[in-house]
C-alpha positions in Angstrom: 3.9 -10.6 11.1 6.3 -7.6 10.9 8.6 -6.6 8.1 12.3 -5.2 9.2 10.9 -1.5 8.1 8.0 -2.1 10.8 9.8 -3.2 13.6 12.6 -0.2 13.2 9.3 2.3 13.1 7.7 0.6 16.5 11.3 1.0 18.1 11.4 4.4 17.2 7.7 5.3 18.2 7.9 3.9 21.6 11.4 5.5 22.4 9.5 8.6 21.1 6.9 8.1 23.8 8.4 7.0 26.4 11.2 10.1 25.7 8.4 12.8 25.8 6.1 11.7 28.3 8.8 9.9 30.6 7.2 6.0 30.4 8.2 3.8 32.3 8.0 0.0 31.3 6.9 -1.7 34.7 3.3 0.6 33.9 1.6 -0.5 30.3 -1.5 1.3 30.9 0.4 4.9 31.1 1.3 3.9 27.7 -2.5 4.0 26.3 -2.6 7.3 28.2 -0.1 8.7 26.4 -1.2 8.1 22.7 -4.7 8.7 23.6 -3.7 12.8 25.3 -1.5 13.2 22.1 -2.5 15.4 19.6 -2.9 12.3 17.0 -5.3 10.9 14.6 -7.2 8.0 15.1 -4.7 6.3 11.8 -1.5 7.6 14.4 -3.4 6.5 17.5 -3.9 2.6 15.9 -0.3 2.2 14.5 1.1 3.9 18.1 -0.8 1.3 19.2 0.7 -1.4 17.2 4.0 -0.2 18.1 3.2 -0.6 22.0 2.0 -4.1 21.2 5.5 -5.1 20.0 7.3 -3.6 22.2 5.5 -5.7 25.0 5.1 -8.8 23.0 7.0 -11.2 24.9 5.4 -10.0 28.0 1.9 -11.4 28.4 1.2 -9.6 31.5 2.4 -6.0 30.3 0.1 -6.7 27.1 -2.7 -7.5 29.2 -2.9 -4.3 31.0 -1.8 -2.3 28.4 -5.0 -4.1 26.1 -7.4 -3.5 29.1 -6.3 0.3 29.5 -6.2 1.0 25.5 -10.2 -0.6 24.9 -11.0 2.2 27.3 -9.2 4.9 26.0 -9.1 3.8 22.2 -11.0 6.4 20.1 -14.3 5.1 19.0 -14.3 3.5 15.3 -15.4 5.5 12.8 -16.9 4.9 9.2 -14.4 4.1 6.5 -14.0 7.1 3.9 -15.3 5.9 0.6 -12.2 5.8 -1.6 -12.9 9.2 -4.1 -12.0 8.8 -7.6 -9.3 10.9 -9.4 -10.0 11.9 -12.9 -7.6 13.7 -15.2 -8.5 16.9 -14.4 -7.4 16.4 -10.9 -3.7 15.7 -12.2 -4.0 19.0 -14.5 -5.1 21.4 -11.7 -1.9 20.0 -9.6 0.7 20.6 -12.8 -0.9 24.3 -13.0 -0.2 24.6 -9.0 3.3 23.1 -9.4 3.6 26.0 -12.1 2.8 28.6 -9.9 4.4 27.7 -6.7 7.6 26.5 -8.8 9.5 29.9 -7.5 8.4 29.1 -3.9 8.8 25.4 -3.6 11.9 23.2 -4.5 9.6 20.5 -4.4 6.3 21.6 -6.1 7.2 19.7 -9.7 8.1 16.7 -7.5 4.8 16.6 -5.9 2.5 16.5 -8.8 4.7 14.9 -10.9 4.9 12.1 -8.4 1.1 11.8 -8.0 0.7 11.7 -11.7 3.1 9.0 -11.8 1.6 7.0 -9.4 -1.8 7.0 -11.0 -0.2 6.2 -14.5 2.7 3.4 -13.5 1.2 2.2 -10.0 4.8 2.9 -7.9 4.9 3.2 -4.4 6.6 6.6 -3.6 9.6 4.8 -2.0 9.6 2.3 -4.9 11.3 4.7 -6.9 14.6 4.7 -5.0 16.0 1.4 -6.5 13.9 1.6 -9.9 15.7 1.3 -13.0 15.2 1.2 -17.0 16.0 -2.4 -18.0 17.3 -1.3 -21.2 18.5 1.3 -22.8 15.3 1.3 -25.5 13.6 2.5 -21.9 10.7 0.0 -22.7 10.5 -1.7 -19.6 11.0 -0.1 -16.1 12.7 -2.5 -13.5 11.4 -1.8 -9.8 12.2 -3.7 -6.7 9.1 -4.3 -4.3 9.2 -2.2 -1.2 6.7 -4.7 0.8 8.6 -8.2 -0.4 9.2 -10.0 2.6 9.6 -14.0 3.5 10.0 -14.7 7.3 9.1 -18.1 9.9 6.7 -16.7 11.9 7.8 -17.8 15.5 4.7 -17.4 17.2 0.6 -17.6 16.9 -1.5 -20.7 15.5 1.4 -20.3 12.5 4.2 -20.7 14.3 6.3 -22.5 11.9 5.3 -21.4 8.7 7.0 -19.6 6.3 4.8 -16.3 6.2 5.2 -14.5 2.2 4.2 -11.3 0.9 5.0 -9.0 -2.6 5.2 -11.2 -5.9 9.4 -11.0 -5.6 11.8 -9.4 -4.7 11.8 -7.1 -8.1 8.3 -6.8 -11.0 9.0 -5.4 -14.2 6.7 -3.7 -15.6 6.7 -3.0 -19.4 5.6 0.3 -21.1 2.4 0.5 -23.0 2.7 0.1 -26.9 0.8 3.1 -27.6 3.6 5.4 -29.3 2.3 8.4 -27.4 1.3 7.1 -24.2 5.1 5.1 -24.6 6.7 8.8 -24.9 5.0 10.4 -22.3 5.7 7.3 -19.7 9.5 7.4 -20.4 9.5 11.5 -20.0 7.3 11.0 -16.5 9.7 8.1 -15.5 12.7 10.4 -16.3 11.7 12.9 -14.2 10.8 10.7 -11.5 14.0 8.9 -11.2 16.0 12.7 -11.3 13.9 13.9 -8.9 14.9 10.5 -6.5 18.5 11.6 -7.1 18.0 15.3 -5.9 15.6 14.9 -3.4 15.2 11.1 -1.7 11.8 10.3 -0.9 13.3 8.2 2.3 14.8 12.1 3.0 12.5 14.2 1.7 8.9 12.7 2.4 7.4 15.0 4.5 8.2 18.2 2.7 6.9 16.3 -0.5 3.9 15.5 1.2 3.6 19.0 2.8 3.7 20.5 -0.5 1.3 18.1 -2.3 -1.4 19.9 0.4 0.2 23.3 -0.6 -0.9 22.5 -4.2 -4.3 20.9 -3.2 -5.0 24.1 -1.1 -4.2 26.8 -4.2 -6.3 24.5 -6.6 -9.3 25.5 -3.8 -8.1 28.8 -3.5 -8.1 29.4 -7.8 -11.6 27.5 -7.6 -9.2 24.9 -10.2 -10.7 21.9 -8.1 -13.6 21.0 -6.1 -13.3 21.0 -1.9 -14.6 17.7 -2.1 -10.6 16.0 -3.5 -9.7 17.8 0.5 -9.4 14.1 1.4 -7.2 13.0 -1.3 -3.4 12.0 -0.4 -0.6 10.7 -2.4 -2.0 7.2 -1.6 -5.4 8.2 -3.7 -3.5 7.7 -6.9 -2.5 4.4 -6.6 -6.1 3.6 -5.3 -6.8 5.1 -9.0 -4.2 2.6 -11.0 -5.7 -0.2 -9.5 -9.3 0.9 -10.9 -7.9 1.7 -13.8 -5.6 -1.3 -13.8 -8.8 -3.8 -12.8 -10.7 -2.1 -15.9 -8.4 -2.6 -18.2 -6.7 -6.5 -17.4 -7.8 -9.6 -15.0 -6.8 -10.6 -11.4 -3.3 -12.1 -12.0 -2.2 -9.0 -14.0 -3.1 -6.7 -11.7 -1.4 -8.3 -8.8 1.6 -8.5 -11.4 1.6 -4.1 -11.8 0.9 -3.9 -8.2 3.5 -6.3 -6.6 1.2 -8.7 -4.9 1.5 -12.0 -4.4 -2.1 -12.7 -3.6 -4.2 -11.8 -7.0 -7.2 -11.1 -4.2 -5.6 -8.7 -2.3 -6.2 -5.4 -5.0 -9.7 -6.6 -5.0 -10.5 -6.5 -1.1 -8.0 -3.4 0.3 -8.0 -1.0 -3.3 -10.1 0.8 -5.3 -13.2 -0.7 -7.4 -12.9 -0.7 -11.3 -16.2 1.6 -11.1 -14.2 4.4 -10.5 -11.7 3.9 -13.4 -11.9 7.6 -15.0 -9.0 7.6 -17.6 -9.6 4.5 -19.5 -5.7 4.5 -19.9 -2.3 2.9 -18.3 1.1 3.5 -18.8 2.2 0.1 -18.3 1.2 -3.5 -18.5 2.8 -6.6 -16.7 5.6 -8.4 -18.3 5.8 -12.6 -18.5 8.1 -12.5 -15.1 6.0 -10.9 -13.0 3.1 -12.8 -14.0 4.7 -15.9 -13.6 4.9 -14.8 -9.7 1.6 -14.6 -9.3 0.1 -17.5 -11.0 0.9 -20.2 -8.6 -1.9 -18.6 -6.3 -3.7 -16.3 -8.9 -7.6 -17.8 -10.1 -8.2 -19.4 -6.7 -11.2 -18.7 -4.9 -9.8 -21.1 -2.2 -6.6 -22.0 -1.1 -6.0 -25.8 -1.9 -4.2 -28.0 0.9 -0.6 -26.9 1.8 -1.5 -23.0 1.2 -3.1 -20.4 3.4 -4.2 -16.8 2.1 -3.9 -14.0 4.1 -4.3 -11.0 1.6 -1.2 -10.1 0.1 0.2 -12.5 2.7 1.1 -16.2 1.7 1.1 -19.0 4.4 2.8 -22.0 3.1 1.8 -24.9 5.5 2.0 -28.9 5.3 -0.7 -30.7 3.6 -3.3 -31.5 5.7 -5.2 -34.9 6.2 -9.1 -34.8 5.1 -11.8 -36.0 6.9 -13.7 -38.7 6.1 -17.2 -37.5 5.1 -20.2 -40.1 4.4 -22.0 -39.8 1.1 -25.2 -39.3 1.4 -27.7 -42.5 0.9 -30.0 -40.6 -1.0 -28.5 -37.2 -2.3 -30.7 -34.1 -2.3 -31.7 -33.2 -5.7 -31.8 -29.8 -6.5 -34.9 -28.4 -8.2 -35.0 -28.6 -12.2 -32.5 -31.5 -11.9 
């Protein structure tokens, strides 16, 4: 199932392929050509991919040859990076590049003050957009969820059900009542919602992100970090507030800070509590966004009317159970 956002980002993908490399649709296969001579990554490749998929969806035929062409050309799996912890120091070393390149770089301060943010109050970068103090105390930040979607799905085995995802259409998220920590939050929060007035992350992302490997690459060059954070992206920080988040408070409350609907879904796609390294968060969920979790929080299986699909919810009518036999003479377990 595909959000609004998706779809608009497969339109303009294929029209970007079939632009540069002059496509045409009556030949699928010359589609899986095309993303696999690009210059791409194997990440690019998939969600090209994906986007070729939808555009052909309601053609079987097309999809078939342009499945059969694609497992041939595909590049060949490769094995997951292990998600790298960020400790403090990591943070620190990116400040000291944003003070350094600050003359060069409108966006240096917006870089590292945006991954720091991230690790401390869990935002998605495009979350901050239509974020917002709830009060003027600044005690609990306001944030609508950028993945929230509700949608019939019109096609598959579900066709029919009401697909769900993000716990809401808005979490709040409440500051933490350590007085220092509290300060500190509502300064990094500050800056972070100027910084979306200036310079729109829906605008702006790819300089942002271009300079956030600027300051990574003088951190190596000042020996300030180890080569071995070469991997790390903006992402990486949110990976660390859900370790730290998972160390610090149970299933349903990290779902809550996170905006997901599912309490599973931080433990099977994000970061294991093992690699908590602060020991600290800047926020903690409020009563609300609890509350929009709970109803499918604390279940190891999903009971008769509901289907999990990670952070995706799958409401579906109750079904009729099987009549099982008991068993004449029940196996005892041993010690029993």
């Amino acid at each position: 199932m595909t959000t609004e956002t998706t779809i608009e980002t497969y339109e303009r993908i294929v029209a970007r392929l079939s632009r540069s490399h002059r496509l045409p649709d009556n030949k699928p296969g010359s589609y899986a050509s095309a993303i696999s001579s690009g210059d791409l990554s194997p990440a690019s490749q998939k969600m090209y991919a994906s986007a070729v998929r939808h555009h052909f969806r309601a053609d079987p035929d097309a999809l078939d040859d342009f499945e059969e062409a694609w497992s041939s050309l595909r590049p060949a799996s490769s094995r997951r990076k292990r998600k790298r912890s960020v400790p403090p120091s990591v943070i620190t070393a990116l400040h000291r590049a944003a003070r350094q390149r600050k003359s060069r770089s409108r966006f240096a301060e917006h870089a590292a003050t945006l991954a720091e943010a991230t690790a401390l109050i869990g935002l998605r970068p495009c979350e901050w957009a239509d974020a917002a103090w709830e009060d003027e105390e600044r005690t609990i930040l306001v944030v609508r969820n950028a993945k929230r979607a509700e949608q019939m799905m019109d096609r598959g085995p579900f066709a029919g059900r009401i697909w769900k995802r993000g716990n809401g259409d808005h979490r709040a998220l409440e500051l933490s009542d350590d007085p220092e920590i509290r300060t500190h939050i509502q300064s990094l929060a500050d800056d972070m919602l100027a910084f979306e007035v200036q310079s729109p992350w829906s605008r702006h992302r790819v300089p942002i992100w271009a300079e956030f490997k600027a300051l990574l690459d003088l951190c190596f060059q000042c020996d300030w970090l180890d080569r071995k954070y070469a991997d790390l992206t903006l992402y990486s920080f949110r990976h660390q507030f859900s370790a730290e988040a998972k160390a610090l408070f149970d299933q349903v409350e990290v779902a809550a800070m996170m905006g997901h609907i599912s309490s599973r879904t931080a433990g099977q796609s994000y970061a294991h509590r093992r690699r908590a390294r602060a020991g600290i968060l800047g926020v903690k969920p409020t009563p609300s966004a609890l509350a929009a979790v709970e109803h499918v929080a604390a279940r190891q299986r999903p009971l008769p009317g509901l289907d999990l699909l990670n952070d995706e919810v799958v409401e579906t009518p109750p079904s009729r159970k099987k009549h099982t036999p008991e068993r004449a003479h029940p196996i005892q377990k041993p010690g029993l």
